[in-house]
C-alpha positions in Angstrom: -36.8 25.3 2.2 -40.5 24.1 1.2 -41.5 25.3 4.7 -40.6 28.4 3.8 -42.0 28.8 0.1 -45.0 27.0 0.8 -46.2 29.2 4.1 -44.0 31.9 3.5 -42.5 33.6 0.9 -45.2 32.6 -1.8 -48.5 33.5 0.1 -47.0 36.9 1.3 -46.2 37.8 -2.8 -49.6 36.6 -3.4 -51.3 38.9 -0.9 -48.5 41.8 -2.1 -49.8 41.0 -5.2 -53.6 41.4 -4.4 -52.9 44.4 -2.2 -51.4 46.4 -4.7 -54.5 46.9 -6.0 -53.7 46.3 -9.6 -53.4 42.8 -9.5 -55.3 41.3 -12.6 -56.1 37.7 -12.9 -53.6 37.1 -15.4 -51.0 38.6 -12.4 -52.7 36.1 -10.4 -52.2 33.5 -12.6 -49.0 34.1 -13.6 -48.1 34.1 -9.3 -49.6 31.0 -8.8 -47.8 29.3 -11.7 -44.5 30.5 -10.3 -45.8 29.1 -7.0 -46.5 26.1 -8.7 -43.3 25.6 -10.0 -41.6 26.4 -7.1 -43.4 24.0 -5.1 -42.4 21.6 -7.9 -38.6 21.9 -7.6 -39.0 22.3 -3.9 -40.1 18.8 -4.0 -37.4 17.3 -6.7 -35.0 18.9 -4.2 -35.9 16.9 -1.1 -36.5 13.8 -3.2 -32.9 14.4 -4.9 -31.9 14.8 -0.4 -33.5 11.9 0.2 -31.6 10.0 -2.9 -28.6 11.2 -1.4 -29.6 10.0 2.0 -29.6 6.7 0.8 -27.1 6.6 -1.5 -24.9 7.9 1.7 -26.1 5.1 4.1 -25.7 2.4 1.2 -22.1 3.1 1.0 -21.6 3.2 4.7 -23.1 -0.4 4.8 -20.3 -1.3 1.8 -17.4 0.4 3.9 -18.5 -1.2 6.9 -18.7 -4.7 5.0 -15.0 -3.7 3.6 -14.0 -3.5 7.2 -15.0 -6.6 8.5 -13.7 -8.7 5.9 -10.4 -6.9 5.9 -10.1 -7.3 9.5 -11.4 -11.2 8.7 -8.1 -11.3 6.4 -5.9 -9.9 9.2 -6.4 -11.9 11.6 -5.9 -14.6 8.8 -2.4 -13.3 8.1 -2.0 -13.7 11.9 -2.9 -16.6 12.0 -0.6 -17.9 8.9 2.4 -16.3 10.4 1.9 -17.4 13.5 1.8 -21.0 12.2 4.8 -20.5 9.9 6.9 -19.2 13.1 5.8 -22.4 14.9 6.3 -24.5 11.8 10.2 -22.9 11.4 10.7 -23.4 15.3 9.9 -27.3 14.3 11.9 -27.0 11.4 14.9 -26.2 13.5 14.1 -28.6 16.2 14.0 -31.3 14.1 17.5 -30.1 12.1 19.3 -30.1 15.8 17.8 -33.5 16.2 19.1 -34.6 12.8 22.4 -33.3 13.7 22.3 -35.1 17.2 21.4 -38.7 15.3 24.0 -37.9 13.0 26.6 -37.0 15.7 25.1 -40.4 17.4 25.5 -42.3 14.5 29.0 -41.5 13.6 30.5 -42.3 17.4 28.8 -45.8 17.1 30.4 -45.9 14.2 33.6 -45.4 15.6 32.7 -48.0 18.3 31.7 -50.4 16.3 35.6 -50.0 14.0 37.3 -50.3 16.9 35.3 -53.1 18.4 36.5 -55.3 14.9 39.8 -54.4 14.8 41.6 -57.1 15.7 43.3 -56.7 19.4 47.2 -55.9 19.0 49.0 -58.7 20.5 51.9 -57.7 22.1 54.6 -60.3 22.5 57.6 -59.9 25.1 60.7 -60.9 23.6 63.2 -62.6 25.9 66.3 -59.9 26.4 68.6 -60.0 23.6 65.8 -61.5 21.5 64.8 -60.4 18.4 61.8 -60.5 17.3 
């Protein structure tokens, strides 16, 4: 858009200007202040672009940095459930072994009550004995 005011659009109406032939120097003036001033906010326009431009590239960096520390927490959450499934398999394995020493425990138990009991004596009676 400067391009285009600075070689285009404002030299051609200064030379209309001039060729009209009734040009004064107060015309000329006043053309060249307009110039001016569109050359001004020609400028504030491409530095307000190049604002933006940064502005623009700024927040890419920021949405790039929310990326990587939101795949970061990902793979942490992996990583937790992963070791919570493993921790649960453990949990079970040890509640089947539990349940085994238990089960253990109880039959030598048993073994040991009938190893104390005293031994049944049995005592043969003569026929027509009484005992």
């Amino acid at each position: 858009m400067q391009r285009f005011l600075v070689r285009g659009f404002i030299p051609m109406a200064i030379g209309a200007a001039l060729l009209a032939g009734c040009a004064t120097k107060d015309d000329f003036k006043t053309t060249q202040t307009t110039a001016d001033a569109a050359r001004m906010q020609a400028q504030e326009a491409r530095e307000a672009a190049d604002r933006a431009v940064a502005a623009a590239q700024q927040a890419s960096q920021r949405a790039d940095q929310a990326n990587s520390i939101a795949q970061q927490a990902q793979q942490t959450a992996n990583s937790a459930q992963t070791a919570a499934n493993s921790a649960q398999s453990s949990a079970q394995s040890a509640a089947s072994s539990a349940e085994q020493a238990k089960d253990d425990a109880q039959a030598a138990q048993e073994k040991i009550q009938e190893a104390q009991r005293p031994p049944v004596r049995s005592t043969r009676l003569a026929r027509g004995a009484r005992g």
